[in-house]
N, C-alpha and C positions, 0 to 999 in steps of 0.2 A: 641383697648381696652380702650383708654381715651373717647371713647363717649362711651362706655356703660351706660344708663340710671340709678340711682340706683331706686333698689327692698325691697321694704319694702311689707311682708308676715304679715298677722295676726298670732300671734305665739296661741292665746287662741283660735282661729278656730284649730287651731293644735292639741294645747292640748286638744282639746272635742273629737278628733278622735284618738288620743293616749290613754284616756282612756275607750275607750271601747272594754268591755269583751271579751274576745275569750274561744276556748276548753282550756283546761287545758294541755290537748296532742299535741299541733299545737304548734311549731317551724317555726318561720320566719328566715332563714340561709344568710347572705350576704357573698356571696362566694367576695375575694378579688383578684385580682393578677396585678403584672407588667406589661406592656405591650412591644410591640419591642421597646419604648427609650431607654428600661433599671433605667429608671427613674421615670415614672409617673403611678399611680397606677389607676387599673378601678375598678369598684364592679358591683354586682346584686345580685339579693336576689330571693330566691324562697321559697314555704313552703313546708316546711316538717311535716308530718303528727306523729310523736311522739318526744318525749324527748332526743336527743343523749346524750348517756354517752360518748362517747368517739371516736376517728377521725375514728375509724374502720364505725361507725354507718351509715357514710355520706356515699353519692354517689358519681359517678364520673358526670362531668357535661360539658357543652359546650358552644361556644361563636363564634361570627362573628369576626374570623383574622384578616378581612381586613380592618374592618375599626379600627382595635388597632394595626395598622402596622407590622403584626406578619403571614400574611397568602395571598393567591389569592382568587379575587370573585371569583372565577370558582372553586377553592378548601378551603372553608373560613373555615370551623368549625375548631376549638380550642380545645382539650379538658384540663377540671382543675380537677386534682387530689388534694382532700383534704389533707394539711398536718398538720394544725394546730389551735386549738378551744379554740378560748377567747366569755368569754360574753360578749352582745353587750350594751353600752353607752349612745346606743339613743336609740336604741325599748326594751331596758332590759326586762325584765321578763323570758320567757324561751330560747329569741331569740340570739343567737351566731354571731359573726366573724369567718370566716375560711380563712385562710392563703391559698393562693394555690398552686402547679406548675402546668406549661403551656406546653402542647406534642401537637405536631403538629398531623398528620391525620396518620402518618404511628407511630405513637407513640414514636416518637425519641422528646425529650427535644426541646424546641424554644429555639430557640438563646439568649433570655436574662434567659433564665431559667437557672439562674446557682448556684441553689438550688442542683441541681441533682448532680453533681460534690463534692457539698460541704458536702454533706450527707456521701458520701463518704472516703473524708478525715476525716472527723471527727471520721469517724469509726475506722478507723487506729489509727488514737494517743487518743483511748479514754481511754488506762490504763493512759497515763500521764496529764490525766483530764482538756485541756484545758478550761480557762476559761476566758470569755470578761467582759468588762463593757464600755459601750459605750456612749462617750458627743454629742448630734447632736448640732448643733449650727444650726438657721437659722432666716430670717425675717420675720417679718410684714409688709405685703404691703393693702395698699389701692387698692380699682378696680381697678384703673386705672395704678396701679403697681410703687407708687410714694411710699416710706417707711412712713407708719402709723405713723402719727403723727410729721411728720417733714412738716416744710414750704413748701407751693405748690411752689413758687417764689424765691425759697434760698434755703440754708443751718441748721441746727441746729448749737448752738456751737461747738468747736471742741473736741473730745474723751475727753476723763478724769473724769466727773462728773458720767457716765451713768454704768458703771459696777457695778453691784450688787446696784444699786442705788433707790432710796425711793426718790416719790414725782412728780406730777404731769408734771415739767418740766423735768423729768429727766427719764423717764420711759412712754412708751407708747402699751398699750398691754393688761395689767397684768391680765384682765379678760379672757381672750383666755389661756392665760397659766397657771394660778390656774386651770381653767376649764378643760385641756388637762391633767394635773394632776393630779384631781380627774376621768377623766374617764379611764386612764391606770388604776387605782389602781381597781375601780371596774373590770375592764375588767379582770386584773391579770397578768397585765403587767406589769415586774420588775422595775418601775421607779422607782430611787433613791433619787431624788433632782432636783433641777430647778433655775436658777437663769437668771436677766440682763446681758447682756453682752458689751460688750466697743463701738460695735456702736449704734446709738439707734435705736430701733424696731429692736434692736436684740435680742433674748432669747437663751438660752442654756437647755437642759433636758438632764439627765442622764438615765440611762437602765443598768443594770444590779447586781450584777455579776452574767454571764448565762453561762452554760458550752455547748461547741458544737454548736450545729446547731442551738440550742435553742435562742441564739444572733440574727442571722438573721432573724427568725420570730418575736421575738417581736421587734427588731426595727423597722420594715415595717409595722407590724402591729399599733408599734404605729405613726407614719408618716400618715398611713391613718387617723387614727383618729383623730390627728392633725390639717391634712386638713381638715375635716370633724366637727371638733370642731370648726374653723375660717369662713367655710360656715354660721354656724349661726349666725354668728355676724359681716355678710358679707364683712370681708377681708381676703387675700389671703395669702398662707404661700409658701416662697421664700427659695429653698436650694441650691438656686446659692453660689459656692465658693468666688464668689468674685460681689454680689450685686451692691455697688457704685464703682466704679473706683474712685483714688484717695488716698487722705489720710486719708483710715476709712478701718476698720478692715476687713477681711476676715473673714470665715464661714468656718470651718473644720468638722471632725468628729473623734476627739482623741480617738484611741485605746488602751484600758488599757487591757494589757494580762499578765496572768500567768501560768505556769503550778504547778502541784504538787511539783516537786522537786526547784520552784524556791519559791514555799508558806513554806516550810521545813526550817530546823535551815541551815543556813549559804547558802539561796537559792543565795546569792548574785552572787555566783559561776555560777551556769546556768543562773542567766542572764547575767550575764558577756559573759557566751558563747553564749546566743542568740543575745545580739547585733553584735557581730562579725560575727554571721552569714547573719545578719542585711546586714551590711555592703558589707557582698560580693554579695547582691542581690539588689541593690539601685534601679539600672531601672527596674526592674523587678517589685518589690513593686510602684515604679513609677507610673507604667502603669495600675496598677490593681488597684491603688486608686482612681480614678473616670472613669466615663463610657467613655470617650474620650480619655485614653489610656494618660494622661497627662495636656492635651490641657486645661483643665477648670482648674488644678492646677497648671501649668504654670502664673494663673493670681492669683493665692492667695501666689501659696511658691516663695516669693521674695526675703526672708532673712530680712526684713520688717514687722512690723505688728504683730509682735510675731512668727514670722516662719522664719523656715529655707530656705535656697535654692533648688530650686529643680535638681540642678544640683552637689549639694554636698553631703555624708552622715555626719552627728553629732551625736556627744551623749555626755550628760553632766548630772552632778546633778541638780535638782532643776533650768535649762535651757531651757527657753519656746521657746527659739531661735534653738532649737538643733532639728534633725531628733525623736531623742529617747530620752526621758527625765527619767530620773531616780526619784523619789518625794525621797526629801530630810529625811523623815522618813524610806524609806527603806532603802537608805545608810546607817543611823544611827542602823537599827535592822539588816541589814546582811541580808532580806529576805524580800519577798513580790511579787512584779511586776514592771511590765516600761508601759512607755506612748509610741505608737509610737503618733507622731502627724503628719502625714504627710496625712491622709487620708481626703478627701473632703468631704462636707457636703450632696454634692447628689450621695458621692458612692453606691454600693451595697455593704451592711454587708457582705451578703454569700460571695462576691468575694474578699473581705480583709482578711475575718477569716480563710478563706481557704488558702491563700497567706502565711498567718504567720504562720499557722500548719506547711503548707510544708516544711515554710522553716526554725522554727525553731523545730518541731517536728520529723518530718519526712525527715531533712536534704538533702532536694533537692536542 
């Protein structure tokens, strides 16, 4: 990857062919989805000949398995089931993002589809209204996958100056991610906020608060776009948990969950009961917070770094160190939500939210 040549594109040759006119009825669709890492997303786009109102409108549609690790040459097609329609960021106009899941030939769910699972649970506690809001944390890397803007031959200084920080030695990015900002909000994806984070060409964005299932689509939705916002400004976006070895920050993805009865006067009460039930699920949650069943957060939950151990449960007030963080404003109103932080920055949403239903909704 470090000899890759760099590419520099005429962007105004682009835009002469971006603005020219089409039917008024033509829909250009970029269907998206996972592939078998469980991690890294494909696209393609086809046209559609009228305007979709709604995910009904779409088709069903297909793709070569084998070479997105998910099928056999000899058995390859794929098919994506439409689940979810945002507007699209770069060919705007009538053209959409559609969210997919991935059924193999005999129509049984692919292995990282674990949308289909989570649709499910969701279904079951959807009187007690779960709801996410979700921090991705992740970097900025150069081609050559060295972090944007740190010395090619060294180090940057050491943490401290760069969280939430202002100013050209202290922040490197910031146009990738104002940018990833304004195209979630066109799209209509619930970003919240955005900030620096403690290592540099780190960033943080927020998503939510989404109830259900609705959490995993636009997190991944906005993850594509993300990557696809750093394409044009040819560097790479990194959701490694643990990017630099050493003594610089991990990359999580803090789950802020609530239900109804814990958003209610004196909700303090069921969350009280859902850590405890926290607790009696550690490895379980463990395993389901990144795609390697542990292994890539084994190298961020060190008890270090702002994190916990992965080999302990916690829960504190206002404890960035703790499994499950309580924000010091809900202790003080008796209601609201908890942080868990334990979750990785390249997990699958579906496979977290689903996790924490079960086990704090539906008491498995």
């Amino acid at each position: 990857m470090s000899d890759l040549p760099r590419i520099e594109l005429n962007k105004s040759v682009y835009d002469r062919f971006m603005n020219l006119s089409i039917e008024e009825n033509i829909s250009q669709l970029t269907y998206i989805w996972i592939d078998g890492t469980g991690e890294t997303l494909r696209s393609k786009t086809r046209t559609h000949y009228e305007i979709p109102k709604s995910i009904e409108d779409l088709p069903i549609w297909n793709y070569d398995g084998s070479s997105t690790y998910q099928a056999e040459g000899s058995n390859s097609d794929v098919y994506l089931y439409p689940r979810a329609i945002y507007k699209d960021p770069f060919l705007q106009g009538n053209n959409k993002l559609v969210m997919c899941e991935t059924y193999k030939y005999n129509k049984v769910p692919t292995d990282t589809n674990l949308r289909a699972t989570c649709v499910d649970v969701m279904n079951k506690a959807a009187d007690q209204h779960p709801w996410f809001g979700i921090e991705q944390e992740y970097a900025i890397l150069d081609r050559d996958l060295h972090p944007f803007g740190w010395p090619k031959s060294g180090f940057p200084g050491p943490q401290g100056p760069y969280y939430c920080g202002v100013g050209a030695n202290k922040v490197f990015g910031r146009d990738v991610v104002e940018s990833h900002y304004k195209a979630c909000l066109y799209s209509g994806i619930k970003i919240c906020g955005t900030n620096a984070e403690v290592m540099p060409a780190q960033w943080e964005y927020q998503v939510g608060p989404c109830e259900g299932i609705s959490m995993g689509d636009e997190l991944w939705v906005s993850r594509y776009i993300l990557h696809r916002v750093a394409e044009e400004f040819g560097v790479v976006i990194s959701f490694d948990p643990k990017p630099i070895p050493g003594d610089w920050n991990g990359a999580g993805c803090h789950t802020n969950f609530s239900t109804k009865a814990m958003r209610d006067e004196n909700g303090i009460v069921a969350i009280e009961e859902a850590i405890e039930r926290f607790s009696k699920n550690h490895q379980r949650h463990i395993k389901a917070y990144d795609p390697k069943e542990g292994k890539d957060n084994a190298r961020r939950l060190t008890g270090h770094h702002e994190t916990s151990s992965i080999n302990d449960f916690s829960a504190g007030v206002a404890n960035r160190g703790c499994s499950i963080r309580i924000p010091r404003s809900v202790s003080e109103e008796k209601k609201g939500y908890l942080e868990d932080r334990r979750p990785s920055s390249n997990c699958d949403p579906y496979k977290v939210t689903e996790v924490i239903v079960r086990t704090v909704c539906l008491g498995e």
